[in-house]
PARO-837457 format. One record per atom (N, C-alpha, C, O): residue in three letters; x, y, z. Coordinates in steps of 0.02 Angstrom, whole numbers, padded with zeros to 5 digits, always signed. Layout:
N
AlaXYZ...
END
This chain:
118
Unk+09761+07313+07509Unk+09764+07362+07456Unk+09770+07326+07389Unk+09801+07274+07380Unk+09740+07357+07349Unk+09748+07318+07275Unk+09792+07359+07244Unk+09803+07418+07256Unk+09823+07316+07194Unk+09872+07362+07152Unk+09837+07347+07096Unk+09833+07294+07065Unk+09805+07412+07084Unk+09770+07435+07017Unk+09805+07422+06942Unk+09789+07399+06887Unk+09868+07452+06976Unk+09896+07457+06912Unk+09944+07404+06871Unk+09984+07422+06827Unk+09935+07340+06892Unk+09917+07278+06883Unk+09893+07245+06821Unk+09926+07203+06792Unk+09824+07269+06799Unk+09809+07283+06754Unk+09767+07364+06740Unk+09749+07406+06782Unk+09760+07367+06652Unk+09728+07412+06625Unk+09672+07426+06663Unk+09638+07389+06699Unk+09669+07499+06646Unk+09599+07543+06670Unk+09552+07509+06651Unk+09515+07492+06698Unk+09532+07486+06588Unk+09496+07456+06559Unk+09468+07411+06596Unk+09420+07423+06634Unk+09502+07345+06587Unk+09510+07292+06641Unk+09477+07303+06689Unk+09421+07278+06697Unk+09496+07329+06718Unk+09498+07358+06795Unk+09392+07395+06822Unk+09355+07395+06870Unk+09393+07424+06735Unk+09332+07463+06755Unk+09291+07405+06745Unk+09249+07394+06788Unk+09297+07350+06680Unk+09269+07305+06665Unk+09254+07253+06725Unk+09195+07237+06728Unk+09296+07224+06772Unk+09300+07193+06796Unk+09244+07222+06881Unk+09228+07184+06927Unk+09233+07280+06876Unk+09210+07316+06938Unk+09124+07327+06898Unk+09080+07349+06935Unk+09105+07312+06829Unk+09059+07306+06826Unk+09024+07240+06824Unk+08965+07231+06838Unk+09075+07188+06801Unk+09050+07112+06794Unk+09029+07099+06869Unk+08977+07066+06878Unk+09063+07122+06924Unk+09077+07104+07013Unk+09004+07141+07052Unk+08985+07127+07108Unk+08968+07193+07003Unk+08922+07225+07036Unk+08859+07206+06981Unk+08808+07241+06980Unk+08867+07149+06937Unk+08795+07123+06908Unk+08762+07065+06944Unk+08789+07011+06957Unk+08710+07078+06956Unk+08672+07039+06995Unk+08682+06963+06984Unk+08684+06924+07032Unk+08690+06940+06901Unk+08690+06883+06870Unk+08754+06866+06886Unk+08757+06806+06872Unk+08810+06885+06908Unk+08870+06848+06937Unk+08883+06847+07035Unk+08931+06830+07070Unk+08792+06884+07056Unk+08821+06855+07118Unk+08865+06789+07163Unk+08839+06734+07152Unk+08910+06787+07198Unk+08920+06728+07204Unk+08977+06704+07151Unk+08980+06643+07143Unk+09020+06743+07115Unk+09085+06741+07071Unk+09135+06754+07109Unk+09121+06785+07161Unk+09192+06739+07100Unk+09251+06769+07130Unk+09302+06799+07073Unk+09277+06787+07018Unk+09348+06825+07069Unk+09395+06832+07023Unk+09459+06784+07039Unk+09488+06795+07093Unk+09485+06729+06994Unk+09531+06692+07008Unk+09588+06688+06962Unk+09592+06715+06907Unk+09640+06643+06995Unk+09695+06620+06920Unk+09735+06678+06945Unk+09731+06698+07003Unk+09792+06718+06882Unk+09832+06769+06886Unk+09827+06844+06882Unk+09883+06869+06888Unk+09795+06873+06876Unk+09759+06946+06889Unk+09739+06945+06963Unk+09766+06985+07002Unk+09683+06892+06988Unk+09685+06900+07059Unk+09750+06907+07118Unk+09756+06938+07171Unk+09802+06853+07071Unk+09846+06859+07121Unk+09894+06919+07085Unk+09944+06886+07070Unk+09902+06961+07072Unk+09923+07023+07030Unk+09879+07090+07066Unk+09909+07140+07086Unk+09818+07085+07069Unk+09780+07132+07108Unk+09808+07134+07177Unk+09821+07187+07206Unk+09816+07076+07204Unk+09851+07079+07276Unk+09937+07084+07287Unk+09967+07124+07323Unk+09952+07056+07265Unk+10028+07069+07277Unk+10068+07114+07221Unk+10123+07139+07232Unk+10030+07123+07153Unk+10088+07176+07125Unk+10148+07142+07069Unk+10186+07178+07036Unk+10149+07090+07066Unk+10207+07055+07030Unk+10211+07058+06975Unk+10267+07051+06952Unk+10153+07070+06928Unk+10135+07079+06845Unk+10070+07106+06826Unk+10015+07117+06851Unk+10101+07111+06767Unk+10030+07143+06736Unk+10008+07102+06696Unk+10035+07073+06649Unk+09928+07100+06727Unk+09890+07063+06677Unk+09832+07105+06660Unk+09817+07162+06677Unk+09787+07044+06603Unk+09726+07072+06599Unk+09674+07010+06584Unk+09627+07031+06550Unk+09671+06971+06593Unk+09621+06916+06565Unk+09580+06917+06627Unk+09610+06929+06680Unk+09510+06907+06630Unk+09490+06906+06702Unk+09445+06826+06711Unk+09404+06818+06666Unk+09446+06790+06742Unk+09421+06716+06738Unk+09392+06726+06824Unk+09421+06734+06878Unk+09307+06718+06801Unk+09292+06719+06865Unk+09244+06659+06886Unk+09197+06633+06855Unk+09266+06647+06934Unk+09242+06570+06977Unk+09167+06572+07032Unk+09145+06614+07071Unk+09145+06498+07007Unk+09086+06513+07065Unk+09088+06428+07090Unk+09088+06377+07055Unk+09089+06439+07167Unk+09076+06340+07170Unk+09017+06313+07192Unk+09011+06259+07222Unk+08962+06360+07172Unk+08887+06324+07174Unk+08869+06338+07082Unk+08884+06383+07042Unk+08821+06261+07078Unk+08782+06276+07011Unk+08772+06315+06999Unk+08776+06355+07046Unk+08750+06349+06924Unk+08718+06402+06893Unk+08706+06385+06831Unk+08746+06360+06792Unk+08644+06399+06820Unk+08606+06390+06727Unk+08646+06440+06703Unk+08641+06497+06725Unk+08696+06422+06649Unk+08737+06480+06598Unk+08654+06508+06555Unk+08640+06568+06552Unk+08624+06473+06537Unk+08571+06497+06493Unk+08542+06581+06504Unk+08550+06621+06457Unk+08515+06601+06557Unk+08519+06674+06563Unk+08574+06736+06573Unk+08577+06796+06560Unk+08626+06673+06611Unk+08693+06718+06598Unk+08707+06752+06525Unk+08711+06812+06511Unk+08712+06702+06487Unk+08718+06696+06433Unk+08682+06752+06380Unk+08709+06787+06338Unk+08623+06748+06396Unk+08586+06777+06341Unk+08588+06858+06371Unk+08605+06906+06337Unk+08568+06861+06443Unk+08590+06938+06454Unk+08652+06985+06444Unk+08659+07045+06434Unk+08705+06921+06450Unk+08786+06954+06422Unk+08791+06967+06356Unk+08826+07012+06333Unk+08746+06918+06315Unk+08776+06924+06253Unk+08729+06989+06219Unk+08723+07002+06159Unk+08701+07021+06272Unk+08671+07088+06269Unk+08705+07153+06262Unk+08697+07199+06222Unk+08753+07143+06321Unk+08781+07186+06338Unk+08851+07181+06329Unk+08884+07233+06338Unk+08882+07123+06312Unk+08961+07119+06301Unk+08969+07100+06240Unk+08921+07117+06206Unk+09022+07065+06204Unk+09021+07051+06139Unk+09006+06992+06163Unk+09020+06969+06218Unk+08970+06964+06109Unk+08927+06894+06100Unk+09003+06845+06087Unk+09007+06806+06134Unk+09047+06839+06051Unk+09085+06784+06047Unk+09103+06759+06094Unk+09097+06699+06105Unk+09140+06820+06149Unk+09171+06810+06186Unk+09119+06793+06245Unk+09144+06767+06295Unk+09066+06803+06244Unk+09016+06786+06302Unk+09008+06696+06298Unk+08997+06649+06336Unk+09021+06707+06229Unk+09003+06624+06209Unk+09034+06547+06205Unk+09013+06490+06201Unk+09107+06589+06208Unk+09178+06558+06191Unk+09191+06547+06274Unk+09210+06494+06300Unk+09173+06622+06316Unk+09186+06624+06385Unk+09153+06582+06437Unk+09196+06557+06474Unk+09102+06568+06452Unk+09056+06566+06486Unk+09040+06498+06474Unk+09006+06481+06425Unk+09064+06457+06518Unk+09064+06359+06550Unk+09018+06336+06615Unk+08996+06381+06651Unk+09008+06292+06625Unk+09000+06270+06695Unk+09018+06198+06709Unk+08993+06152+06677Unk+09067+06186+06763Unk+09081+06129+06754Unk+09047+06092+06842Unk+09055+06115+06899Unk+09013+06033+06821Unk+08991+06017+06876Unk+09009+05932+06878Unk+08985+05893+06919Unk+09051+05917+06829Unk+09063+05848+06858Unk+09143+05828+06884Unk+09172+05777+06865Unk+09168+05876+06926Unk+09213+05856+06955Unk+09208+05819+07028Unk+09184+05838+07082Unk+09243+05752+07005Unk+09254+05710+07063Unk+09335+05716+07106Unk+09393+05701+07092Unk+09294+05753+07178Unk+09332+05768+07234Unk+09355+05705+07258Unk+09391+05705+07308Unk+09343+05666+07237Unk+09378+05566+07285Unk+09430+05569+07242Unk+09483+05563+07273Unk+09437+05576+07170Unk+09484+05572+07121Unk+09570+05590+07152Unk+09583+05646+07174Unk+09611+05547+07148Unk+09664+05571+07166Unk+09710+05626+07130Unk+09714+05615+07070Unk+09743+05676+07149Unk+09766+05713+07099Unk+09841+05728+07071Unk+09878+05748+07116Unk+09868+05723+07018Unk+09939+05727+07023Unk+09965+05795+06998Unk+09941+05821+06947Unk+10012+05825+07033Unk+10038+05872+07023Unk+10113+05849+07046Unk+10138+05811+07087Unk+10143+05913+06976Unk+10215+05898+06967Unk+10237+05858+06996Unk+10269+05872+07046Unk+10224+05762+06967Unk+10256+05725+06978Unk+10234+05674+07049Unk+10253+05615+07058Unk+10192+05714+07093Unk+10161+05704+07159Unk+10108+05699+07142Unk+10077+05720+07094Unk+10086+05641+07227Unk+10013+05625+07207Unk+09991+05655+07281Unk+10013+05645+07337Unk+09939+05696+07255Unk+09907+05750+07323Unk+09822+05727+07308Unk+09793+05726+07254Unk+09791+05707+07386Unk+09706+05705+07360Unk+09673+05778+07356Unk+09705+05828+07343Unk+09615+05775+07368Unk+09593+05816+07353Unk+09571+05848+07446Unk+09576+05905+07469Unk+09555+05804+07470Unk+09552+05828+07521Unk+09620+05869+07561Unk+09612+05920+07594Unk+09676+05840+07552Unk+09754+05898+07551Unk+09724+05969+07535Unk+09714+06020+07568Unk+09716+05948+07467Unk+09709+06011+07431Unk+09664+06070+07454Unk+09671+06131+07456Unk+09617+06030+07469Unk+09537+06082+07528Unk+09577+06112+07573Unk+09569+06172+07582Unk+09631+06075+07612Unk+09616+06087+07657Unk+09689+06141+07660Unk+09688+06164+07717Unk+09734+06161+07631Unk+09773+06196+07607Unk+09770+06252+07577Unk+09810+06298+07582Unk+09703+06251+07531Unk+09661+06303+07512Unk+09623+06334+07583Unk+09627+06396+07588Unk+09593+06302+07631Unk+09572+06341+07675Unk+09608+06374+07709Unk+09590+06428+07732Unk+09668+06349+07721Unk+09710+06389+07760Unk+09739+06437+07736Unk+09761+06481+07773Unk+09745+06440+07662Unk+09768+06504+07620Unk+09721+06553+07648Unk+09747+06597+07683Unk+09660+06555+07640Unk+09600+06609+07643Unk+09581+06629+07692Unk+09540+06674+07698Unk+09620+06584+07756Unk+09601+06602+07840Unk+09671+06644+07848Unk+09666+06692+07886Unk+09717+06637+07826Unk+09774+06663+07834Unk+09831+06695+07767Unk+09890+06681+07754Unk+09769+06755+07726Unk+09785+06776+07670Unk+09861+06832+07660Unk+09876+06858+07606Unk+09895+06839+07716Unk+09950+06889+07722Unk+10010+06833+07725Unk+10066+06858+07722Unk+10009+06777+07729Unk+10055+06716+07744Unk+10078+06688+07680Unk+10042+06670+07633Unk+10146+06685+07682Unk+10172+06638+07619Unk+10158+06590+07614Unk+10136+06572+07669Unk+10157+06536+07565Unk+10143+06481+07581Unk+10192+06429+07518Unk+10185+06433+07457Unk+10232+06390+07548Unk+10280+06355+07519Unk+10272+06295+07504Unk+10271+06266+07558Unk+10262+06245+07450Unk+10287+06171+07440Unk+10306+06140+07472Unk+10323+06084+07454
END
């Protein structure tokens, strides 16, 4: 169940039209609103949505800045493709690879009703 009310209507309607444009097949919605849509803990509204195959921003781009406001299409809208997965990673103070990290992430998404602790 999603908790809608999480964030704004707005949001909410916005976000249900970005999810049904052809040009973001293959997006997810990530960061803190996603986890707010599912569990309920706050309200947000920023929506940051993720894709982990390439994509030319160039038509993204020019069709959004059609239909949404152009700054924010422009200010918004990245692709980052040179992240190195061998790279070791540090978090708070710890050094975790990246392969940890895969593989911690998979088990989040095979087992999405489960807490998951430090």
């Amino acid at each position: 169940m999603l908790h809608t009310e999480s964030v704004d209507s707005s949001t909410f309607t916005l976000l249900q039209t970005l999810m049904a444009d052809p040009l973001l097949d293959g997006f997810f919605l990530v960061d803190g609103t996603n986890i707010a849509l599912r569990i309920g803990h706050r309200k947000r509204n920023s929506l940051d949505l993720f894709s982990d195959t390439p994509f030319d921003t160039t038509p993204t781009k020019a069709a959004h800045s059609k239909k949404y406001n152009e700054t924010l299409v422009r200010k918004g809208l990245c692709s980052f493709q040179d992240i190195e997965y061998e790279e070791p990673l540090m978090m708070y103070g710890s050094k975790y690879s990246w392969t940890h990290v895969e593989k911690r992430l998979v088990a989040m998404l095979l087992e999405p009703e489960r807490v998951f602790h430090s």
